[in-house]
Residue, then its C-alpha position, 0 to 999 in steps of 0.5 A: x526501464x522506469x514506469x511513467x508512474x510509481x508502483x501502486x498508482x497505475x490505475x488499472x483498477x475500475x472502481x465501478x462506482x455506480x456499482x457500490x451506489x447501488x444495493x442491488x447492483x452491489x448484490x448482483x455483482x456478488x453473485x456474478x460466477x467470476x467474483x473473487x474476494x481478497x481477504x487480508x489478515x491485518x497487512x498481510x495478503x496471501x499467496x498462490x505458492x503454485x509454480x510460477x510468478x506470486x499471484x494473489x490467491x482469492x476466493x470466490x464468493x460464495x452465498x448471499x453478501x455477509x453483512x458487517x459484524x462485530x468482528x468484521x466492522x467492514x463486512x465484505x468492501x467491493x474493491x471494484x473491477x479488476x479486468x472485468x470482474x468483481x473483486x470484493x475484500x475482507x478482513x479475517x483472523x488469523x489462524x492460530x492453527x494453520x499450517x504454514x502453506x511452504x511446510x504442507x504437501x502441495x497435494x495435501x494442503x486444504x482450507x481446512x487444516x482439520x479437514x486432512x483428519x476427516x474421511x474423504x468422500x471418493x475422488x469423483x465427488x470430492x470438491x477441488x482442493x484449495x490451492x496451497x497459499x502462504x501469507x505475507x507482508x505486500x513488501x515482500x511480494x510486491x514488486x512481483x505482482x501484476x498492476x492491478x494485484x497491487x492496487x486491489x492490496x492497496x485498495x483493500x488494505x486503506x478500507x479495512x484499516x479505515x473501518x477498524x477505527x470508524x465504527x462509531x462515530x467521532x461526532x457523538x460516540x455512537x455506532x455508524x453503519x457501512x454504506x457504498x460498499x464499504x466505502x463510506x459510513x453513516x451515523x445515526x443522524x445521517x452523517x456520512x464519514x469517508x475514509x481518511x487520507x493523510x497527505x505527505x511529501x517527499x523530495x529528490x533534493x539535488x545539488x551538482x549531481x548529487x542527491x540527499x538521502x536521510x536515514x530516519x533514527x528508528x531505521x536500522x544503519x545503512x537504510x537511506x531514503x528520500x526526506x518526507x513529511x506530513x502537511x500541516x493544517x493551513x499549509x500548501x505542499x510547497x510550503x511543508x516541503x521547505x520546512x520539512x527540508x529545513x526540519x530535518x537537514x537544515x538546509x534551504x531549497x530553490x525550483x520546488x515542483x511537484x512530480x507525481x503522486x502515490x497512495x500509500x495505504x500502511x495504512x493511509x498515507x498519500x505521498x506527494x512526490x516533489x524534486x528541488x535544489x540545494x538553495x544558491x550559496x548554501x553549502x551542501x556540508x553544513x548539514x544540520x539532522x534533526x536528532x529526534x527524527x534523522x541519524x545521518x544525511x549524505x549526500x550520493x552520486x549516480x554511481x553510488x546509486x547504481x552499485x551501492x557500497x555494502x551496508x548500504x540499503x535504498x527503499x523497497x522497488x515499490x516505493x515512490x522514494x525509489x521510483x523517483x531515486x531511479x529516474x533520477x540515476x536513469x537520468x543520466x549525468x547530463x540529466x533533463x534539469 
């Protein structure tokens, strides 16, 4: 069964905004028992490796609010409200150290590696362990985590990106400070800066059951997917979707409509998904590919969708490219256009 709505836009996240508005409702819910920070490492995000499904592994919060530091320019973001309770995000180092969670004994693992070389107090005062965990790029889990797992990531990877090149200000140079939980800076005169979306589109072209995938030409060969591209300043999205088609491939289109929408925060793209046809009287072999962007365009059927040919590779399950692929093949070959 195809969602209504791509993976990552679910809307299952509360983003509480009257709580990141307000400093001391910000610190109350910093203190709140069930308040858990996610803690990213560039991209990637740990994992629970206790049985069962992948789940995010997130801490509680301990102490006062830490402030943003040198190496920390976002400090602790507030994501929001994640089935009622309070989620904050930060970025960490890696751990040159660290065992890897999948080579450690479960009942060994710590959050310390150099904690296992230290006495240990007796068992009846020893705090719990940490639950064993292993960091991974969000593709490689994704599809497996719950909705609002996915959209904390999501959330917390576009902030912390955002912060990583909004510490000074772009209007003069100087430093700006953290606001509204994280997601806003100021600068020194009062400036707000918030942080930046990029908006692109992607398009399903169509023509006599058949669909257009491209494979770009820095992909490995195989790996196809739905043609996209970034709006231009001045431009309405149907527009960058017609000269992004005609870029790429070289063809015209007829019926451009907008479908549905997907944050895609690696690191801070929104994708806006559109369907179309092939224009009338065009000829779907007169294929034209950009050579500096797309290494081979084809044209697939259902069937070719539904049991790919070997060396044939679609987009990751949480893409919207493969959510709209996949309600188009669940369309039938009768279809609803």
């Amino acid at each position: 069964m195809i969602e209504d709505r791509p993976p990552l836009a679910s809307g299952a996240l509360d983003r509480d905004a009257a709580t990141r508005a307000t400093p001391e409702l910000l610190r109350a819910a910093w203190r709140e028992p069930a308040t858990r920070v996610l803690r990213m490492r560039g991209v990637e995000i740990p994992i629970s490796v206790a049985d069962g499904p992948p789940r995010l592994s997130l801490q509680p919060a301990a102490g006062e609010l830490p402030a943003p530091t040198a190496t920390a320019p976002a400090g602790h973001v507030y994501l929001g409200r994640a089935e009622g309770r309070a989620v904050f995000a930060a970025a960490e180092e890696a751990q040159a150290d660290a065992v890897p969670a999948e080579a450690a004994p479960a009942e060994t693992a710590t959050a310390d590696p150099a904690a296992a070389t230290e006495p240990q107090a007796p068992a009846e005062a020893a705090a719990p362990a940490a639950a064993p965990e292993r960091w991974v790029h969000p593709f490689e889990v994704a599809a497996q985590l719950e909705d609002t797992e996915r959209e904390l990531v999501a959330v917390a990877s576009a902030l912390l990106r955002w912060h990583e090149a909004a510490v000074y200000s772009p209007r003069d140079g100087e430093a700006t400070e953290v606001v509204l939980g994280g997601w806003g800076r100021r600068d020194a005169r009062g400036g707000e800066l918030f942080p930046r979306t990029d908006p692109a589109v992607i398009v399903l072209i169509e023509h006599e059951d058949r669909i257009l995938l491209g494979s770009n030409a820095l992909w490995e060969a195989g790996r196809f997917s739905l043609l996209a591209g970034f709006v231009e300043a001045g431009e309405a999205l149907e527009q960058t979707v017609a000269r992004e088609v005609f870029e790429e491939a070289g063809v015209r289109l007829d019926d451009i409509e907008y479908v549905t929408s997907q944050p895609w925060p690696f690191p801070r793209s929104l994708m806006l998904g559109f369907r179309a046809r092939l224009a009338a009287g065009s000829d779907p072999a007169a294929l034209h590919p950009d050579p500096e962007e797309i290494s081979e365009l084809r044209w697939f059927s259902r069937e070719q969708l539904r049991t790919p040919e070997p060396g044939i590779v679609l987009p990751t399950t949480v893409s919207i490219a493969r959510w709209m692929i996949d309600r188009w093949v669940a369309e039938g070959d009768a279809g609803d256009r």
